[in-house]
N, CA, C and O atoms as a printed pandas DataFrame, in Angstrom:
     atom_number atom_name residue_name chain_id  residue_number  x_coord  y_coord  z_coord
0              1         N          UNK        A               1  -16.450  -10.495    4.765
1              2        CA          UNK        A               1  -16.272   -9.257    4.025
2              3         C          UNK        A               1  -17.612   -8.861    3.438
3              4         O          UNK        A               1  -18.086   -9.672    2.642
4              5         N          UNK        A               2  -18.229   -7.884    3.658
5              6        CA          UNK        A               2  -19.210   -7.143    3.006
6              7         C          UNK        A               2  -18.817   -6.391    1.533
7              8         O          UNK        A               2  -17.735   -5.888    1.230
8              9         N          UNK        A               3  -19.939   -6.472    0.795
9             10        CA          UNK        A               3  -19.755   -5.864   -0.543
10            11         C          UNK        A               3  -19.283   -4.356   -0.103
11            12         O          UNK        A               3  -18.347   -4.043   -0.840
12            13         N          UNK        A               4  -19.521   -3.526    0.632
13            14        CA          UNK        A               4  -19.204   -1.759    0.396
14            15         C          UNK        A               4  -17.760   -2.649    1.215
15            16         O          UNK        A               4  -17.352   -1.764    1.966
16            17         N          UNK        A               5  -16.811   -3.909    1.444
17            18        CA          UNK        A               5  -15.250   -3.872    1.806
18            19         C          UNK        A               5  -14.747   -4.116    0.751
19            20         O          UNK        A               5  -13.729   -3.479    0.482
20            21         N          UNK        A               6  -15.371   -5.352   -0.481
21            22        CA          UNK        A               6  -14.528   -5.340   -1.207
22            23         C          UNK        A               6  -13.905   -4.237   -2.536
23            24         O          UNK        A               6  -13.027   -4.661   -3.287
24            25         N          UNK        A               7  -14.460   -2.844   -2.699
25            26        CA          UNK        A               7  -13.517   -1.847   -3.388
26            27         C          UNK        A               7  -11.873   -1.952   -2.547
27            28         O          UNK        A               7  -10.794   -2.022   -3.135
28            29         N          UNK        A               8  -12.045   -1.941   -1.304
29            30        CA          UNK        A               8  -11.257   -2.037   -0.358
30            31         C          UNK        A               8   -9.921   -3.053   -0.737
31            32         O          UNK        A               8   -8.781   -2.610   -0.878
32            33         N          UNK        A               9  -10.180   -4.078   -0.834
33            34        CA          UNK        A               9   -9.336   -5.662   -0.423
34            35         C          UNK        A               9   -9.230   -6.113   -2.271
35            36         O          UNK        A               9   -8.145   -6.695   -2.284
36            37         N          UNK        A              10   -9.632   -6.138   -3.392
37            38        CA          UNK        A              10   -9.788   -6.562   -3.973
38            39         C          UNK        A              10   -8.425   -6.637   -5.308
39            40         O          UNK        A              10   -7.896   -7.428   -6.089
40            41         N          UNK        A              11   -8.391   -5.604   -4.987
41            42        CA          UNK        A              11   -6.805   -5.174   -5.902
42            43         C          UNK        A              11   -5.613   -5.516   -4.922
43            44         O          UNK        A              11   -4.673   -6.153   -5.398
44            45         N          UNK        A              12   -5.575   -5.147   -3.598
45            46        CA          UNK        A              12   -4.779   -5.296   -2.760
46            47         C          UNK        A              12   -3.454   -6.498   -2.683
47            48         O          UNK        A              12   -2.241   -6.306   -2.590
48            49         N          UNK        A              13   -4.135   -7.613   -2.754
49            50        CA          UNK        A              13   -4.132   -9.017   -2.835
50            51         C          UNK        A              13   -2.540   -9.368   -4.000
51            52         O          UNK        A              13   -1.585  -10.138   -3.898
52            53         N          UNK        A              14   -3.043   -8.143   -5.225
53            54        CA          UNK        A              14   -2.365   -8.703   -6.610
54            55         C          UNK        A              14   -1.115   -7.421   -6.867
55            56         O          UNK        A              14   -0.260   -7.381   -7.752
56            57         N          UNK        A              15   -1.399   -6.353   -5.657
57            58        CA          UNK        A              15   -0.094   -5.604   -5.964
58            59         C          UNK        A              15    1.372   -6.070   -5.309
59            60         O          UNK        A              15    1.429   -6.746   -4.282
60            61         N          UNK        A              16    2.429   -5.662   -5.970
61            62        CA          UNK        A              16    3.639   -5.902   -5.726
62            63         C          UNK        A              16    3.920   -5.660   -4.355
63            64         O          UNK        A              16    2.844   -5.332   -3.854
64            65         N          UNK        A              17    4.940   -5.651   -3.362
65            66        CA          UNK        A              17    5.808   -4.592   -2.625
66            67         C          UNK        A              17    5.533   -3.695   -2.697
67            68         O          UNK        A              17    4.581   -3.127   -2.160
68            69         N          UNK        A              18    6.709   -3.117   -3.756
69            70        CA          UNK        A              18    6.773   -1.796   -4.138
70            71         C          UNK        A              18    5.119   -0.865   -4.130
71            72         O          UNK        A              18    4.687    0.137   -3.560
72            73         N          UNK        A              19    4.646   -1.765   -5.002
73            74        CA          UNK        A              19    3.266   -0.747   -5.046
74            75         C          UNK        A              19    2.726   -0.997   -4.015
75            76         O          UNK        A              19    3.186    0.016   -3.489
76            77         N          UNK        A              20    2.144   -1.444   -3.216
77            78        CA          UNK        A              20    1.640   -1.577   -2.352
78            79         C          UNK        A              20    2.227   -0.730   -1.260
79            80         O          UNK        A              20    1.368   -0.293   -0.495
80            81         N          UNK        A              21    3.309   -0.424   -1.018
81            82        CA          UNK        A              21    4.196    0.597   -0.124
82            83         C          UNK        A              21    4.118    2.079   -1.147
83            84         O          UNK        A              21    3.938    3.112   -0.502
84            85         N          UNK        A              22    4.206    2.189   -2.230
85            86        CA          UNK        A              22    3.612    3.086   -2.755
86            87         C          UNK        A              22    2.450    3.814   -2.393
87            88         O          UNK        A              22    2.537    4.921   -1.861
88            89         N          UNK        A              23    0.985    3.072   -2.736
89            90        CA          UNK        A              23   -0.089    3.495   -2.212
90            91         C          UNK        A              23   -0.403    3.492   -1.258
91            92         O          UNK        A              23   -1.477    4.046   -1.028
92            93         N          UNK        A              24    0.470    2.766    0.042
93            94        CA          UNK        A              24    0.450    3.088    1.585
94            95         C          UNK        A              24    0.787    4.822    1.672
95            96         O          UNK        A              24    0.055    5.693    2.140
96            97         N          UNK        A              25    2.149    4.971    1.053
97            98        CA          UNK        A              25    2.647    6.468    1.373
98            99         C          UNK        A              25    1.972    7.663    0.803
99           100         O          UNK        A              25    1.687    8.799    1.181
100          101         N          UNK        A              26    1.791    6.712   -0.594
101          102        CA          UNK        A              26   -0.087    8.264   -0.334
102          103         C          UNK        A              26   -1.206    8.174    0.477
103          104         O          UNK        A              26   -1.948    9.154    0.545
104          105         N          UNK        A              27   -1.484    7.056    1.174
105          106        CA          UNK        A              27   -2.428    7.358    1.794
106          107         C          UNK        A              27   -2.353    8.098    2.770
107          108         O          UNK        A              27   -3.176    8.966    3.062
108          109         N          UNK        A              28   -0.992    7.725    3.585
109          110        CA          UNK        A              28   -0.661    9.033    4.901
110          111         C          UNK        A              28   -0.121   10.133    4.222
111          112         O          UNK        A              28   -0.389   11.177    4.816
112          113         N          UNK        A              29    0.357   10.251    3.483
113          114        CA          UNK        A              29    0.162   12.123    3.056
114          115         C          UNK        A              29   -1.091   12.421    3.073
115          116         O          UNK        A              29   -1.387   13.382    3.784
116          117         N          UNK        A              30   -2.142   11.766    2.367
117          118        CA          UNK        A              30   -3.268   12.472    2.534
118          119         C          UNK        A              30   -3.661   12.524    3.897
119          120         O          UNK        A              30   -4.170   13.595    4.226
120          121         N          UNK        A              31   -3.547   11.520    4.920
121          122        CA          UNK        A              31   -4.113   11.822    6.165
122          123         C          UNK        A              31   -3.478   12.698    7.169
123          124         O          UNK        A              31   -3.967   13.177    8.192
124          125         N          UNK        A              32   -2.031   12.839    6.564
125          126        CA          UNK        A              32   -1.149   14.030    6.658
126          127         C          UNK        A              32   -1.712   15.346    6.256
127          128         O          UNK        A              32   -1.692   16.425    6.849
128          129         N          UNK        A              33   -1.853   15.252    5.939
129          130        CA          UNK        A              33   -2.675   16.748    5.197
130          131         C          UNK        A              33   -3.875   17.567    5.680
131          132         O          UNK        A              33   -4.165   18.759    5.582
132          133         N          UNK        A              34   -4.500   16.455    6.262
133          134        CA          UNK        A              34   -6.157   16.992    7.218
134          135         C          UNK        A              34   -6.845   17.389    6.366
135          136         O          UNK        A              34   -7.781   18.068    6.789
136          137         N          UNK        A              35   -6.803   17.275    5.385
137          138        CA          UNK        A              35   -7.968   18.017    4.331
138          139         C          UNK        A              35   -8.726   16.823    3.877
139          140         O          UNK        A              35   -9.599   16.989    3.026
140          141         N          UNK        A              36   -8.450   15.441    4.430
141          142        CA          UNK        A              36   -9.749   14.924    3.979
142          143         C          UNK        A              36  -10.888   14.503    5.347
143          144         O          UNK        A              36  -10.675   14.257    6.534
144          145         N          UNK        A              37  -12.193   14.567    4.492
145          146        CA          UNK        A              37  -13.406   14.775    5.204
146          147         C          UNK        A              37  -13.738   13.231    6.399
147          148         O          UNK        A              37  -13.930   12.184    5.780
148          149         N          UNK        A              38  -13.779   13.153    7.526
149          150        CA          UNK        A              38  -14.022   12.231    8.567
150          151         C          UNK        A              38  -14.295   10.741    7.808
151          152         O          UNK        A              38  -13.702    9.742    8.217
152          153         N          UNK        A              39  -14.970   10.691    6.994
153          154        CA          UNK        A              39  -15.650    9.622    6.335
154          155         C          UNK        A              39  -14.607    8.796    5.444
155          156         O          UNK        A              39  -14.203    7.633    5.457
156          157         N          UNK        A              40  -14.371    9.862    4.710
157          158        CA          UNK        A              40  -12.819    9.277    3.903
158          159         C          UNK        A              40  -11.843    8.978    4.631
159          160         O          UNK        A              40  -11.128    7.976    4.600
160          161         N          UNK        A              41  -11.810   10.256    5.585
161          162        CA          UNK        A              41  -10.169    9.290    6.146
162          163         C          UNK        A              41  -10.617    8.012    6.969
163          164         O          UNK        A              41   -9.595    7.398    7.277
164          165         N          UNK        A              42  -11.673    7.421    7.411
165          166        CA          UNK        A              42  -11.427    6.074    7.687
166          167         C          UNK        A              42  -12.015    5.413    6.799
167          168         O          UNK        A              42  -12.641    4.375    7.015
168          169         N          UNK        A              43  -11.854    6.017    5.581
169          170        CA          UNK        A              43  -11.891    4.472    3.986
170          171         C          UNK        A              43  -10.462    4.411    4.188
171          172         O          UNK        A              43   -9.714    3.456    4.398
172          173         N          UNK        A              44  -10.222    5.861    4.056
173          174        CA          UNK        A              44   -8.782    5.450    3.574
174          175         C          UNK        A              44   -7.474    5.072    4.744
175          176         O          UNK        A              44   -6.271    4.876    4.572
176          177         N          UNK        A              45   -8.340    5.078    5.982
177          178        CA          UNK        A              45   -7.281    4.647    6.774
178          179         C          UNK        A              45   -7.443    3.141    6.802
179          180         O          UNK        A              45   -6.379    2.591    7.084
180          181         N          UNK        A              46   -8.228    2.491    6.642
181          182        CA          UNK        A              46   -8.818    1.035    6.489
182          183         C          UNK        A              46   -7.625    0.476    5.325
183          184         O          UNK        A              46   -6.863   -0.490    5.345
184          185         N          UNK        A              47   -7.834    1.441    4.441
185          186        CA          UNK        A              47   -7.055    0.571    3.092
186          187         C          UNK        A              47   -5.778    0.470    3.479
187          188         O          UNK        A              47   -5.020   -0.463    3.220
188          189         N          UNK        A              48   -5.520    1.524    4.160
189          190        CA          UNK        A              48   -3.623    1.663    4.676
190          191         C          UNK        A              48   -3.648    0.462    5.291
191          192         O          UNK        A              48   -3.104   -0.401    4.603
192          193         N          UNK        A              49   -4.173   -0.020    6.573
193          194        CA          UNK        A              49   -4.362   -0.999    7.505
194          195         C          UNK        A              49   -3.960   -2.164    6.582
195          196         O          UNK        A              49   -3.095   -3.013    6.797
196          197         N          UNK        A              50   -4.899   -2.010    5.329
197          198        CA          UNK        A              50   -4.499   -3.266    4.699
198          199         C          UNK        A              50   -3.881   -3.471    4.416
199          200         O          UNK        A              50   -3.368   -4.530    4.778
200          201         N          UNK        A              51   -3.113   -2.408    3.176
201          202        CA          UNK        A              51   -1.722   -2.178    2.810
202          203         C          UNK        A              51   -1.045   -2.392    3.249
203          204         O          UNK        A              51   -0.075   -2.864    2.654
204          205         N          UNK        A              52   -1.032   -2.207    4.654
205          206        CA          UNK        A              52    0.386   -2.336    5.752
206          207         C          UNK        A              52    0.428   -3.738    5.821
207          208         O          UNK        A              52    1.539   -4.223    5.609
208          209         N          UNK        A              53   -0.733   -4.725    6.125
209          210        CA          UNK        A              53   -0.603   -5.808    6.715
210          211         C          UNK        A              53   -0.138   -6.768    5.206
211          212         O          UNK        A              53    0.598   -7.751    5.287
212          213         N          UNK        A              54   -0.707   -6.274    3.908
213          214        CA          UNK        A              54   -0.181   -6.922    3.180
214          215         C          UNK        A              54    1.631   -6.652    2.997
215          216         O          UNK        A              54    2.307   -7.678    3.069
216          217         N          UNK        A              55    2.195   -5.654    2.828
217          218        CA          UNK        A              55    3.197   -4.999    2.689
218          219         C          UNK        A              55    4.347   -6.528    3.868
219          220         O          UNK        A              55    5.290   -7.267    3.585
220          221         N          UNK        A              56    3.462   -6.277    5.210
221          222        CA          UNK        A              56    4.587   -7.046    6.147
222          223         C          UNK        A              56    4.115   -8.590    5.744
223          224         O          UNK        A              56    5.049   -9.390    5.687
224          225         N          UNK        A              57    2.817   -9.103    5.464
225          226        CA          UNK        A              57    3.129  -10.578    4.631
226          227         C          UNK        A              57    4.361  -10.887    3.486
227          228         O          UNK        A              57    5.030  -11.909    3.334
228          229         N          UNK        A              58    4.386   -9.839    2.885
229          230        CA          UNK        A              58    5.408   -9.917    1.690
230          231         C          UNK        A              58    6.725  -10.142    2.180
231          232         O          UNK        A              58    7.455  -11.071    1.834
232          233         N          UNK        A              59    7.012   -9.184    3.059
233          234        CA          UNK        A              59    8.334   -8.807    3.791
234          235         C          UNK        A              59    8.446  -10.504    4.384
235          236         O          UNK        A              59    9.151  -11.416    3.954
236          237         N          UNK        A              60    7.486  -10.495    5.493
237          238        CA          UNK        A              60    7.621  -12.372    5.780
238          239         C          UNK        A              60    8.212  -13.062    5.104
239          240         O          UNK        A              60    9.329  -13.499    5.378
240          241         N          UNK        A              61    7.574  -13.300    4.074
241          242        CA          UNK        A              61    7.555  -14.283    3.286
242          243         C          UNK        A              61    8.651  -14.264    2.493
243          244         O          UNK        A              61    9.188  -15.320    2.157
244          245         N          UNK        A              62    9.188  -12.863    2.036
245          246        CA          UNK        A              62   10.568  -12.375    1.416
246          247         C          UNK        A              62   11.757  -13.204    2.722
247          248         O          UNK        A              62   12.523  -14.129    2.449
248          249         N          UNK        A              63   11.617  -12.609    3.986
249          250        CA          UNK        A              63   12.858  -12.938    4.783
250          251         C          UNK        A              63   12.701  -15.143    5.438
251          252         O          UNK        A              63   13.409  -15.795    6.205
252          253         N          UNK        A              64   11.330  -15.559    4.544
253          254        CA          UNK        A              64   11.612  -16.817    4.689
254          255         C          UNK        A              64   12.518  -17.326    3.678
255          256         O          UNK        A              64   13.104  -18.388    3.890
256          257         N          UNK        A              65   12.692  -16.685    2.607
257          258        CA          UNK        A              65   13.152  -17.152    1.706
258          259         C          UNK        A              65   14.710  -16.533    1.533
259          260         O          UNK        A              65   15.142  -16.644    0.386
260          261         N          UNK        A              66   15.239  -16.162    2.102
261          262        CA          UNK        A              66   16.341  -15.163    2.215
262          263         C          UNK        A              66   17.773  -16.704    3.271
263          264         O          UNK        A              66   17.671  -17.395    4.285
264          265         N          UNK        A              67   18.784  -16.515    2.281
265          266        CA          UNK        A              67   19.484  -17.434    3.323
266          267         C          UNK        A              67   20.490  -16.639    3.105
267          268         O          UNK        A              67   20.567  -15.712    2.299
268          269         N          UNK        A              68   21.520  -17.161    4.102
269          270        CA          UNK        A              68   23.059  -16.539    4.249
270          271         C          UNK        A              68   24.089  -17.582    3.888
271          272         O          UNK        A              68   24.106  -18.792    4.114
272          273         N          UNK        A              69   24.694  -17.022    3.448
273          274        CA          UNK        A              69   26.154  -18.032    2.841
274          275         C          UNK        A              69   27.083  -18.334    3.488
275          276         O          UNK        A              69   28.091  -17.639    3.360
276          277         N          UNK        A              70   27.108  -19.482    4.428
277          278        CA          UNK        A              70   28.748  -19.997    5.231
278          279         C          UNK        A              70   29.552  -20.206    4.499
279          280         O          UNK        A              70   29.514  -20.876    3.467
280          281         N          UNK        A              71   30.460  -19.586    5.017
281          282        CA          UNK        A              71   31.993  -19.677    3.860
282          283         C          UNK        A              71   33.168  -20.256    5.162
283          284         O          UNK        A              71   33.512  -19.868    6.278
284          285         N          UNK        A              72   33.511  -21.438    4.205
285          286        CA          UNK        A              72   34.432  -22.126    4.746
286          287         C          UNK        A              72   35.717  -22.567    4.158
287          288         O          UNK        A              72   35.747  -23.677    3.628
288          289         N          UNK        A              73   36.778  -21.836    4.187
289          290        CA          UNK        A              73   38.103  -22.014    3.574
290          291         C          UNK        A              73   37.706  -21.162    2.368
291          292         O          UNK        A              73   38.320  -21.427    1.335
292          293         N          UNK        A              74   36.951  -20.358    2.318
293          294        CA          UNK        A              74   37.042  -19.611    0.945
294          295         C          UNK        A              74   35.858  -20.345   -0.015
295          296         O          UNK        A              74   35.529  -20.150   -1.185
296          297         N          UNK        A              75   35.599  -20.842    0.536
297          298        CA          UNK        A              75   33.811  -21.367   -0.314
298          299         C          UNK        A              75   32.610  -21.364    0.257
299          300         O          UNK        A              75   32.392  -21.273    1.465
300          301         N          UNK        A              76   31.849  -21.459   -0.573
301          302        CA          UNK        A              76   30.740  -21.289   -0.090
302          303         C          UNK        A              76   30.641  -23.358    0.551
303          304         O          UNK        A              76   31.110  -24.344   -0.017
304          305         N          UNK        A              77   30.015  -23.290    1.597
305          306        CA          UNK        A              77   30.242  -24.608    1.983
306          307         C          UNK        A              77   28.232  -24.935    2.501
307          308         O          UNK        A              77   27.737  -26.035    2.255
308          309         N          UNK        A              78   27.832  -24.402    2.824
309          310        CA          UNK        A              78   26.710  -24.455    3.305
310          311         C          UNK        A              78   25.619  -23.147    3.223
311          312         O          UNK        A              78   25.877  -21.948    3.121
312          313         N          UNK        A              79   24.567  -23.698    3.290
313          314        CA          UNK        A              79   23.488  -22.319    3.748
314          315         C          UNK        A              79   22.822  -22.530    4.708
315          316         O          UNK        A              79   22.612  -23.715    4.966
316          317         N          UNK        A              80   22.363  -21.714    5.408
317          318        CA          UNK        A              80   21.512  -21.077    6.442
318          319         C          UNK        A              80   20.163  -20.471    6.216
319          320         O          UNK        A              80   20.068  -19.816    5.178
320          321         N          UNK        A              81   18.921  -20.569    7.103
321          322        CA          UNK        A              81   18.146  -19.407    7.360
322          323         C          UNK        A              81   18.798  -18.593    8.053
323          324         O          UNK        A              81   19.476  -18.728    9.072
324          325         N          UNK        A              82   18.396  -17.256    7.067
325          326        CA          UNK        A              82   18.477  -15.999    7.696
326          327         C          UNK        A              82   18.307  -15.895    9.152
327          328         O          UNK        A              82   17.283  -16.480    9.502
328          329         N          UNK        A              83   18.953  -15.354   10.125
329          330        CA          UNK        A              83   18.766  -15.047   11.296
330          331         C          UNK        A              83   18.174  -13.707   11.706
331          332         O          UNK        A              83   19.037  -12.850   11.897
332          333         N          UNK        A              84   17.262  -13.419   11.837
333          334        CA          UNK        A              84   16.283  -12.082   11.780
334          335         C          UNK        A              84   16.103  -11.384   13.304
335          336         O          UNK        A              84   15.605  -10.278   13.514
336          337         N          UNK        A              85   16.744  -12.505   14.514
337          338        CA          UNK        A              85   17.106  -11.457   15.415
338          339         C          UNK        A              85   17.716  -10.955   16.012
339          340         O          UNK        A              85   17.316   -9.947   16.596
């Protein structure tokens, strides 16, 4: 990582989900929009990139931790990993 990446990566790391999918969806409105100048939109398409890739670590890591409840005779009798396909 070069110093002019880390404005980039540095906050990234410590936002939530939510925010982090937050500041993804402004970033494509703005690139939605065409009004920003060549230079910016690939800062700011870079940061999305990141956003995104952090966003689906979370999600990962959320559906490792995610189990399902076997119910047997009316109880809960066992758990499972989630089956995700």
């Amino acid at each position: 990582m070069t110093a002019s990446d880390a404005p980039l990566t540095d906050d990234i790391a410590e936002l939530s989900f939510e925010d982090a999918l937050k500041k993804l969806e402004e970033i494509v409105a703005q690139l939605e929009g065409g009004n920003v100048p060549l230079e910016k939109s690939i800062e700011i398409y870079t940061r999305g990139d990141l956003l995104r890739k952090h966003c689906e670590g979370l999600l990962k890591s959320a559906e490792t931790k995610v189990e399902k409840i076997v119910v047997r005779n009316g109880e809960a009798a066992a758990t499972e990993p989630l089956d995700v396909d």
